[in-house]
C-alpha positions in Angstrom: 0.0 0.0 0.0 3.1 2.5 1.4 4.5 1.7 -2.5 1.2 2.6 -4.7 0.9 5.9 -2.7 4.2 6.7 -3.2 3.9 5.8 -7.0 0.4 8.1 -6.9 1.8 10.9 -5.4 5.0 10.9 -7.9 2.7 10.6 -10.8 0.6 13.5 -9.7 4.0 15.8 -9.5 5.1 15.1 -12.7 1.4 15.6 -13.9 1.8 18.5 -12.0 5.1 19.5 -13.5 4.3 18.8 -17.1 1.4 21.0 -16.8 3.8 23.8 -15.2 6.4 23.8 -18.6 4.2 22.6 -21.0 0.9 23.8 -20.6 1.0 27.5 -22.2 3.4 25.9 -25.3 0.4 26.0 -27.2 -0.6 29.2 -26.4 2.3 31.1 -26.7 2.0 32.7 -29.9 -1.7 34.3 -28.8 0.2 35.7 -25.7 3.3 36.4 -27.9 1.5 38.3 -30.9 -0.2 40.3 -28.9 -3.6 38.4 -30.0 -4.8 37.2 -26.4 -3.8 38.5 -23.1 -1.8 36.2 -20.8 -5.4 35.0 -18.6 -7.1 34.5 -21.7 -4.7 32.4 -23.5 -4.0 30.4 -20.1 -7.5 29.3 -19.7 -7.8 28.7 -23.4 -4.8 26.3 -22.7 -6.0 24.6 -20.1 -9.3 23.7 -21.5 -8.2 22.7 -24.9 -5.2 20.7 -22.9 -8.0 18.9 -20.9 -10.1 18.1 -23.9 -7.0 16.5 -25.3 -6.0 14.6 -22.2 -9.8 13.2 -22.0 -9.8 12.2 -25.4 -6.5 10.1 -24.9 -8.3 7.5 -23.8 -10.0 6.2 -27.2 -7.2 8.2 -29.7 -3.7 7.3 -28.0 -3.6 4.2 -26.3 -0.7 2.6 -28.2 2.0 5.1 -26.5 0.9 3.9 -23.1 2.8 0.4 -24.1 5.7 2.0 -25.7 5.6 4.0 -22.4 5.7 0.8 -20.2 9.0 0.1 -21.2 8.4 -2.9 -23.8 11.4 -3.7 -25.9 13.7 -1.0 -23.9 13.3 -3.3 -20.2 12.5 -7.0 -19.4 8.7 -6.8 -18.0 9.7 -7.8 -14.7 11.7 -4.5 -14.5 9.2 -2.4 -15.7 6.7 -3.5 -13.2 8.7 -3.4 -10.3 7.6 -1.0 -7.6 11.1 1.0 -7.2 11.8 1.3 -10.7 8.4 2.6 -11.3 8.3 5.3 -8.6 12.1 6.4 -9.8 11.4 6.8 -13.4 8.1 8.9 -12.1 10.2 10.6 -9.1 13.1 11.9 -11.3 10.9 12.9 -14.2 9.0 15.2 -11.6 11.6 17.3 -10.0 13.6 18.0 -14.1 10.0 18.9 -15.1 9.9 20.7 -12.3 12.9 22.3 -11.9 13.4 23.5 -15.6 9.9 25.2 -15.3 10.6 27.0 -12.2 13.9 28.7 -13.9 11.5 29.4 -17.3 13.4 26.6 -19.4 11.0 24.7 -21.6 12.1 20.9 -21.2 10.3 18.1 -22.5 8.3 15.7 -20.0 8.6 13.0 -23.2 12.7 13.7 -22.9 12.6 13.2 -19.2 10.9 10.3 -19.0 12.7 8.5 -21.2 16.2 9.6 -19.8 14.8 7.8 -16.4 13.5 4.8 -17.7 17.1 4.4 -19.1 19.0 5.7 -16.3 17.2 3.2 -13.9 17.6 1.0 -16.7 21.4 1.1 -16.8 21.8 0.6 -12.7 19.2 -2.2 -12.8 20.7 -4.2 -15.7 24.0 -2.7 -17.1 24.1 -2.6 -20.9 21.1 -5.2 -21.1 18.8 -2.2 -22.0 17.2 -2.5 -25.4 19.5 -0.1 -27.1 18.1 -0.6 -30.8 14.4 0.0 -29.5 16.3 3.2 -27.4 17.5 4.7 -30.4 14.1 3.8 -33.0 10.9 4.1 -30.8 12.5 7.0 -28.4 15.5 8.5 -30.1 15.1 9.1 -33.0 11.2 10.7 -33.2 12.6 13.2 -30.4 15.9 14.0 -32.8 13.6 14.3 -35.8 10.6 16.0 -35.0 12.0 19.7 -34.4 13.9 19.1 -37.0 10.8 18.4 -39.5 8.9 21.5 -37.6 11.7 24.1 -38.3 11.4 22.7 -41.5 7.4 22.6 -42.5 8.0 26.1 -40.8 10.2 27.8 -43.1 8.5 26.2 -46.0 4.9 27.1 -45.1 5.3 30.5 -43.7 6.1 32.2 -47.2 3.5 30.2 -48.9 0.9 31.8 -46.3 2.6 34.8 -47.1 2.4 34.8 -51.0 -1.3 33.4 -50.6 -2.3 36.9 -48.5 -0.7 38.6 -51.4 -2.2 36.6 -54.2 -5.8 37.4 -52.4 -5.3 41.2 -52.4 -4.5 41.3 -48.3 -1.8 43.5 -47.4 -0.8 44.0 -43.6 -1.2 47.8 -42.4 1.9 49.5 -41.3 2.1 51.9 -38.5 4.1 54.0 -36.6 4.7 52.7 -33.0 6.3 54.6 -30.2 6.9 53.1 -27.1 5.8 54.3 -23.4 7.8 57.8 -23.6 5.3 60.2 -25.1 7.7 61.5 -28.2 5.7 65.3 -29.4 5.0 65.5 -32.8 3.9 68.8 -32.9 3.5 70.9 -29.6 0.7 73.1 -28.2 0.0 74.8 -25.0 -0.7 72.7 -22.1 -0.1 69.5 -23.9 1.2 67.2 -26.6 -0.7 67.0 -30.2 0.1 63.8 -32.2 -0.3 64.2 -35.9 -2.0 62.2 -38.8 0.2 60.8 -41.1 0.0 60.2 -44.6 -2.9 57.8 -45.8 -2.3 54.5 -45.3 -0.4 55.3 -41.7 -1.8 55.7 -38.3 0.4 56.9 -34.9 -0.2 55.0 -31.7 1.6 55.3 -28.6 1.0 51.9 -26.7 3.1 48.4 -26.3 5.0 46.8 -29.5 2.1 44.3 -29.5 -0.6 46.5 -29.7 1.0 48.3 -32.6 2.0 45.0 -34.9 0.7 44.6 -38.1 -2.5 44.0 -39.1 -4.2 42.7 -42.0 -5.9 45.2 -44.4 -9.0 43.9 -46.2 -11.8 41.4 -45.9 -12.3 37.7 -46.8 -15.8 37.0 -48.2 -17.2 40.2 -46.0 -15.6 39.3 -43.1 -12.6 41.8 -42.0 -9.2 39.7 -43.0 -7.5 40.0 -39.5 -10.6 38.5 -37.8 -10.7 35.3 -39.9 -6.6 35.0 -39.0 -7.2 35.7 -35.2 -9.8 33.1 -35.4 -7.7 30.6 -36.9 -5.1 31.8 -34.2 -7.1 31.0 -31.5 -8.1 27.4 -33.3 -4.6 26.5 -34.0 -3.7 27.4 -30.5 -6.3 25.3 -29.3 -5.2 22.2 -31.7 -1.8 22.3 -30.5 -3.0 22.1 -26.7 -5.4 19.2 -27.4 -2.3 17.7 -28.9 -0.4 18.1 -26.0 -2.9 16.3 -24.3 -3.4 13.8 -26.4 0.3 12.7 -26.9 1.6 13.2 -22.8 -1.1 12.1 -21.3 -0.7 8.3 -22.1 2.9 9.2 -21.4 2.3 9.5 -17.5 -0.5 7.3 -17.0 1.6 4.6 -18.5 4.0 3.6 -15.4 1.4 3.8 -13.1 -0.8 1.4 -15.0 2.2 -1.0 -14.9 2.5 -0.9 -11.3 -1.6 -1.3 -10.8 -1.7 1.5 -8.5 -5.4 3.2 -10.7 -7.6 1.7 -13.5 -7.1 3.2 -16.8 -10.5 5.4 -16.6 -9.0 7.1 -13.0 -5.4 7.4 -14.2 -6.5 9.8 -17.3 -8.7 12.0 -14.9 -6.9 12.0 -12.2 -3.8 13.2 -14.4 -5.6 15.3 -16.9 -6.8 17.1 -13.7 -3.6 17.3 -11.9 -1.9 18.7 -15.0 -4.3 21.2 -16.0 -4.3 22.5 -12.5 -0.1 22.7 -13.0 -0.7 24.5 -15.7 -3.2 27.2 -14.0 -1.1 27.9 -11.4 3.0 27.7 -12.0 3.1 28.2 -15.7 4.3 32.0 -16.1 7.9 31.8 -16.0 7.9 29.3 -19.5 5.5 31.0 -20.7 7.5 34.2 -21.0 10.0 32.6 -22.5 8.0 30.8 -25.3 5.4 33.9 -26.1 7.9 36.3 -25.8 11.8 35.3 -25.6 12.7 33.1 -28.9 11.0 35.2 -31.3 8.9 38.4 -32.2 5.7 37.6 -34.3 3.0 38.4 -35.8 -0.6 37.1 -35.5 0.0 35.3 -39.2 3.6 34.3 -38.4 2.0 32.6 -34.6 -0.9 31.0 -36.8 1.4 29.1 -38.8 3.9 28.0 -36.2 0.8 26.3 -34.2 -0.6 24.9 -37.5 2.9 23.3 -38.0 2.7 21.5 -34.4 -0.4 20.6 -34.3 -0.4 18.8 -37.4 2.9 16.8 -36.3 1.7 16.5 -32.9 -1.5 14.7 -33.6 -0.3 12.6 -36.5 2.9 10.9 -34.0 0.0 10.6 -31.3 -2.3 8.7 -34.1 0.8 6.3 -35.0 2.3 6.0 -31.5 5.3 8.0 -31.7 6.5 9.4 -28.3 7.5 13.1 -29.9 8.0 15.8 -27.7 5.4 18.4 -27.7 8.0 21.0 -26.2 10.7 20.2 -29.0 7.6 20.6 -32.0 6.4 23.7 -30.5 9.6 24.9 -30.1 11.2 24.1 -33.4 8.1 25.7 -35.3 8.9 28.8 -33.3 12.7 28.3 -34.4 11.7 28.2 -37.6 9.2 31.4 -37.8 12.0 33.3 -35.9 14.6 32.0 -38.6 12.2 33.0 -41.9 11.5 36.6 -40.5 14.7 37.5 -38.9 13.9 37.8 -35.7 14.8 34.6 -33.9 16.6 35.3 -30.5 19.8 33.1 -30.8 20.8 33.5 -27.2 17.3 31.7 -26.2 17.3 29.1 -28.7 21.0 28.2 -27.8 20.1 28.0 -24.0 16.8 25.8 -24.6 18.7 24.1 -27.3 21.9 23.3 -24.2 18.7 22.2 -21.6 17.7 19.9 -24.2 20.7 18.2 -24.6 21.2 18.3 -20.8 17.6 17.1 -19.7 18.2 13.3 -20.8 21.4 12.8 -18.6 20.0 15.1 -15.6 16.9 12.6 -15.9 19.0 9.3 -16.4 21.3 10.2 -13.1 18.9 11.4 -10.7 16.7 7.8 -11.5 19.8 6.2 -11.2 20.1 7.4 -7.8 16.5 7.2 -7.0 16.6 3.8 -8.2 19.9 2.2 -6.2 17.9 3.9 -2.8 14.9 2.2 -3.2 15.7 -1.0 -4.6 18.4 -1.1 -1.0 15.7 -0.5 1.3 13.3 -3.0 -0.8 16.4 -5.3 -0.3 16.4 -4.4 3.8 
């Protein structure tokens, strides 16, 4: 009984933690263009996140065995009490930690540097390295690298189409929060109309990015695109859901301490609530530290994710939502100039980092608890 607890409570904290670092991901370009405010695109998160995570119980079953360890550790491993509650323990606090600093790390990544970390001090090299490197490896290698990708390819094509259709984006002039006099008057400041075609507004850079001039069959062309902003965003959440939700349920199913129906609630709950209340720090750094963008440029990049993320949940594949989300941004930032190296290079260096961080702290967990299972 003192063992399933344990393993419950652990699971909850990385559900916890996942929602913490990964829960505004999908979000981040309504926050980031300026399209949504940061409570509004929060609670759109959440609820699209929970929809997702609810509907992983009939659409993405199959990563709950790849997330049981088959072909990577002997089944006997896999269902043993302190390997279960390490792999969950150590996934929780690098989840945890990374999201408390503002680093977006990926709970898929985590997990599977525990399962082989624990893997390694349980069995040496007897860990299935080839199913390592095909089921878990390579689909997290790939998958940012197919995002920035699709990114770069799609984003001008979106771009031409707005052009083909007649839409051209509004420019403006935008001066920050120190009131700059155009033309001076007694008792005050007068701001002047520009030309046609130009307006003056004196607000915050997102307020004054660029809209879209125009309509699209009678309906005003920036409306249709925040709509399908605010869709996308919403697809990329339920993604999220969809593909890490199995992820976590998966070792506590092994070690029989919930039913299937109460692990996905419980979780879906636990993670949404994560996300509600410790997501701001990541979220800054998504929505506003890789990249400036555009309402357009943010549609795109969640179009990009969504699309992947869905299809490797549909087939199985254990991608990381973080690394999908991420590499679309990546790839927006790198096809309008404005990508942030700095960031990228220090999410980039916390990915690489996140596996053996993972892999060593199970380890640990693991020797501790398999010694006093021993005693």
């Amino acid at each position: 009984m003192l063992w399933i607890l344990l393993i419950l409570g652990a699971t909850l904290f990385v559900a916890y933690a996942n929602g913490a670092n990964d829960n505004f991901k999908g979000v981040a370009t309504l926050f980031g263009s300026g399209t949504a405010d940061y409570r509004k695109a929060l609670w759109w998160a959440t609820t699209t996140t929970l929809a997702g995570s609810l509907a992983a119980f009939f659409l993405a079953t199959k990563l709950i065995s790849i997330y049981q360890g088959k072909g990577l550790i002997p089944a006997s491993l896999a269902e043993s009490q302190p390997f279960v509650a390490a792999v969950i323990l150590s996934a929780a606090l690098t989840v945890f930690s990374a999201a408390k600093i503002g680093i977006p790390i990926s709970t898929t990544h985590s997990l599977t540097g525990a399962m082989v970390g624990s893997g390694f001090v349980a069995l040496g090299m007897g860990i299935g390295i080839d199913t390592l490197l095909k089921s878990f490896f390579l689909p997290l290698l790939v998958s940012p690298l197919i995002a920035v990708a699709v990114a770069l390819v799609v984003y001008p094509l979106l771009i031409y189409g707005l052009h083909f259709a007649g839409l051209k984006k509004e420019n403006c002039i935008c001066i920050g929060k120190e009131m700059v006099p155009v033309s001076v008057i007694p008792g005050g400041y007068s701001m002047a109309q520009a030309s046609t075609g130009l307006r003056v507004l004196v607000d915050e850079q997102t307020v004054c990015a660029q809209r879209l001039g125009g309509t699209i069959c009678g309906v005003n062309a920036q409306s249709v695109i925040d709509a399908g902003h605010f869709l996308s965003a919403g697809a990329v959440s339920f993604a999220r859901g969809l593909n890490d939700t199995p992820k976590i349920v998966a070792l506590v199913l092994v070690a029989n301490a919930l039913d299937l129906s109460w692990s996905i609630i419980l979780v879906a709950l636990v993670m949404a609530l994560g996300g509600l209340f410790s997501a701001r720090e990541v979220a800054e750094t998504v929505s506003k530290r890789i990249t400036a963008m555009e309402p357009d440029q943010g549609f795109i990049a969640n179009l990009v994710t969504s699309f992947l993320v869905i299809l490797a949940s549909k087939w199985g594949m254990p991608v990381s939502t973080t690394h999908v989300s991420c590499g679309a941004l990546f790839g927006i930032g790198i096809a309008n100039g404005q990508a942030h190296w700095s960031v990228i290079r220090t999410i980039l260096l916390a990915w690489i980092l996140t596996l053996p961080i993972a892999g060593v702290t199970a380890g640990l967990i693991y020797g501790i608890l398999s010694r006093l299972t021993m005693g």
